[in-house]
N, C-alpha and C positions, 0 to 999 in steps of 0.2 A: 856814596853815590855821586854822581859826576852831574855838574850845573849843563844841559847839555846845550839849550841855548844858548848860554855862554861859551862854552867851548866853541859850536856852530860860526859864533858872531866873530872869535878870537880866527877861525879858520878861516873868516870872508864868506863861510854861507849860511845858508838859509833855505830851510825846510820849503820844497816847492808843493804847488798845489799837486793833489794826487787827483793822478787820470781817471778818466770813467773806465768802467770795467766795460771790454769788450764782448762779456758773454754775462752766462747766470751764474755770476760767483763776484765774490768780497776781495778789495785789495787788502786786509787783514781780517784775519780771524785771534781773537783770544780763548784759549782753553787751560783753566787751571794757572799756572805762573810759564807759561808757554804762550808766545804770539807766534805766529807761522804767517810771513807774508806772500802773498801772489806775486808771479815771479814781474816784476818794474824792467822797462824796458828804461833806455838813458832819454826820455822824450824833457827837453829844453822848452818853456811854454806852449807846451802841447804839441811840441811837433819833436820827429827825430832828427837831428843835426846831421846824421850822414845814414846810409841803408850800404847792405854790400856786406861780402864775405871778408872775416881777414884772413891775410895771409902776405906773402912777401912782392908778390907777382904787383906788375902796374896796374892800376886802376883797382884793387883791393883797399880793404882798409888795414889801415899797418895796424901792428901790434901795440904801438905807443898811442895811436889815438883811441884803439879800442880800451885801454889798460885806464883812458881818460873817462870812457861811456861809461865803463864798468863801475867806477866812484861813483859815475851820478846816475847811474842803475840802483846802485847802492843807498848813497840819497834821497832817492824817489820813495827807495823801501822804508828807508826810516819814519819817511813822511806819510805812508800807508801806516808805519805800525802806529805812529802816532793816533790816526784815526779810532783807534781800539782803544789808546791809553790817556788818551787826553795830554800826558807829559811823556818828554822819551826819561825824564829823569827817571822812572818806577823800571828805568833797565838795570836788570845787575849784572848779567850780562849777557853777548853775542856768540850762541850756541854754536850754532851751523851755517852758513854760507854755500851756497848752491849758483854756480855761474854757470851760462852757458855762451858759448860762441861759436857764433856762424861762420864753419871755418872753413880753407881751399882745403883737399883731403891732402895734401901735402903739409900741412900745418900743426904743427903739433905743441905750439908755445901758448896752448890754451891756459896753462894757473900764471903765468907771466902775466896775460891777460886777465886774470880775475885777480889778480895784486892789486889791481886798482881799487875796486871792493875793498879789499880787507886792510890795505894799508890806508883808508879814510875813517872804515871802523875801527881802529888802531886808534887814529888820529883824533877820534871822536868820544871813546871810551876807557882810552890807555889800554892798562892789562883787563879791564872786562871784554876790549873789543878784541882779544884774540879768542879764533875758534879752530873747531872742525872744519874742514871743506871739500866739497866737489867741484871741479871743475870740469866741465865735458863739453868736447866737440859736439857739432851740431849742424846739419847741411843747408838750414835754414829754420829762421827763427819769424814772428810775428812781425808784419809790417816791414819785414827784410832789415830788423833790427840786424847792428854784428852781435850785440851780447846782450841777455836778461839776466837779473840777479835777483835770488828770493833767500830770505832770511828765517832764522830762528831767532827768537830772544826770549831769554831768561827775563820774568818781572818781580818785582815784590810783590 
């Protein structure tokens, strides 16, 4: 298993506080050796750093800055599953990966945009952080988020 705090500190991050749940439900749930987390928007101390569709057009949000949300959508989730596990070290590994992005319907570079996600869980996990994924368009997401990321992980 992987020191992940370590890894974290070795990356320059660090597990942020998890947001309050907008409704009647859990930013993770544990079932069995399975965490399934709610899907994390990329909110930066509580706030979202940008709102807006991407896509290529002016005033959108580009692909590369979404691809940056998407990580720390990602992040956010881990910091949700944490809440279940006490340590993210009890991961063995990242199942399934579920991205969405708010996108112009002309857009179609949606898993370009959820690389961001998986190549930090990569970066976090090694070979346990490769998975399954979805990635899927979306005409609008919460709080005019560009992208939410919800996870699966495998525990001990």
């Amino acid at each position: 298993m992987v020191d992940v705090a370590a890894r974290l500190a070795d990356l320059g991050l660090e597990l942020p506080a998890v947001a309050a749940p907008a409704g009647d439900y859990l930013p993770a749930v544990r079932s069995g050796q399975l965490v399934f987390t709610a899907g994390q928007l990329p909110f930066v101390e509580g706030a979202l750093p940008t709102t807006g569709v991407v896509g290529e057009a002016p005033g959108q949000v580009t692909p590369e800055a979404a691809r940056d949300l998407a990580a720390r959508s990602a992040l956010n989730a881990l910091a949700a599953a944490a809440t279940v596990l006490g340590s993210l070290d009890e991961v063995v590994r990242v199942v399934k990966v579920t991205g969405f992005v708010a996108s112009d319907p002309a857009f179609t570079g949606q898993p370009g945009v959820v690389n961001g996600a998986s190549e930090l869980l990569a970066r976090v996990f090694g070979e346990a952080g490769r998975h399954a994924r979805s990635a899927v368009g979306v005409a609008a997401l919460p709080l005019g988020s560009p992208v939410e990321v919800e996870l699966v992980l495998e525990v001990a």
